[in-house]
Structure formats: C-alpha cells, structure tokens
Residue, then its C-alpha position, 0 to 999 in steps of 0.5 A: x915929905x908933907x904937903x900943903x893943901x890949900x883951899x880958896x886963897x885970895x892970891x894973884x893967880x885967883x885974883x880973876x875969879x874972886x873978884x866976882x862977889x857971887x864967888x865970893x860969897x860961895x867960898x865964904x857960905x862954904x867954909x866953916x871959916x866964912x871967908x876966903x883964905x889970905x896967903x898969910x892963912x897958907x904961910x901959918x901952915x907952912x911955916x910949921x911944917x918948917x919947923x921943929x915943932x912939926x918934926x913927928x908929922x911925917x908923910x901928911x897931905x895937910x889941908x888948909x881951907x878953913x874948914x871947906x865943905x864941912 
C-alpha cells in the first residue's frame, strides 16, 4: 500500500486559512515550488500510484508539496 502526502492545497477544507494573503505568501515563500498546490498537483500523483507505471513503488509515504521546507 502507498500513501499520498500532500502539502498546502487550495482546496474547500483550506479555503478559511488561504485566503488571508499573509497565508498565502508564507506557503508560496516556503516552497520550492513558490506557490500553493492545486488539487489537480495532488491528482498528478495520485493517478500514478493507480497506474501501471507505479507497479515497482511499494510500501511509500509519497510527499506532494512542492518542495515544502526544502
């Protein structure tokens, strides 16, 4: 079984704190991506774990937070 991880996603249930544009900037300033992640960033990684392609990954906590704290 694999796992996803994600980090600051502008989704419905972060949609309270993200709007604040001091949130916004904190998240953005501390990613490597410099942004907050989209639900489709999440679904990227997700769908490969459904693929085939991910058939050899076994057992993994994958992190998708564009690079956060790095």
């Amino acid at each position: 079984m694999n796992a996803v991880a994600p980090g600051a996603t502008d989704t419905d249930m972060n949609a309270s704190w993200l709007k604040a544009p001091e949130a916004r900037e904190t998240v953005s300033g501390d990613t490597a991506l410099g942004r907050v992640g989209a639900p489709l960033d999440i679904a990227g990684v997700v769908a490969f774990l459904a693929s085939p392609d991910s058939g050899w990954v076994t057992g993994q906590c994958i992190e998708a937070s564009g690079g956060m704290r790095l």
